[in-house]
C-alpha positions in Angstrom: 119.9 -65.3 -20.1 116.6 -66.1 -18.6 117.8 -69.3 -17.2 115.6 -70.9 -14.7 117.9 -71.1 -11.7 118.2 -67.7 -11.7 115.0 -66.4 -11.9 111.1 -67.7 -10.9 108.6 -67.5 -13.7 106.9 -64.5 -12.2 110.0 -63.0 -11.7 110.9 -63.5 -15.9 107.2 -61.9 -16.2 107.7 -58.7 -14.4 111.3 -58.4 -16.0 109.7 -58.6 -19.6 107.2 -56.3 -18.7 109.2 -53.6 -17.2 111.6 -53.5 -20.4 108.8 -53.7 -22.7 107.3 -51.0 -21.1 110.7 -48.8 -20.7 111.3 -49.5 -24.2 108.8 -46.4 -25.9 110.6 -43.7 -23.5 113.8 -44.8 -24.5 113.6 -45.1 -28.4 112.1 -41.7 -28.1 115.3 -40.4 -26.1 117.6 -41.0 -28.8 115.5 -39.9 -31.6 115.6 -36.5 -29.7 119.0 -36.8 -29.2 119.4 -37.2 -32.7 117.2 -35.0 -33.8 119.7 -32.1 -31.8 122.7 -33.2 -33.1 121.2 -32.9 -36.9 119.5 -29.0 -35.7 122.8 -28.4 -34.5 124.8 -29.5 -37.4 122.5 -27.2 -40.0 123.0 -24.1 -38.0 
């Protein structure tokens, strides 16, 4: 995916960084989605 052709090494950096940095906000996105859909389904 990360081939060289397609991206510089500083480019590969920032794309690593941004993801692992987006990463927290998402995992905690679906846990709250989850965590509705199972306060929903014990009404």
């Amino acid at each position: 995916m990360l081939n060289d052709k397609y991206l510089s090494s500083g480019a590969k950096e920032v794309l690593i960084k941004s993801v692992a940095q987006a990463l927290p906000t998402y995992v905690m996105g679906v846990f709250n989605y989850l965590q509705g859909i199972v306060n929903i389904s014990c009404r």
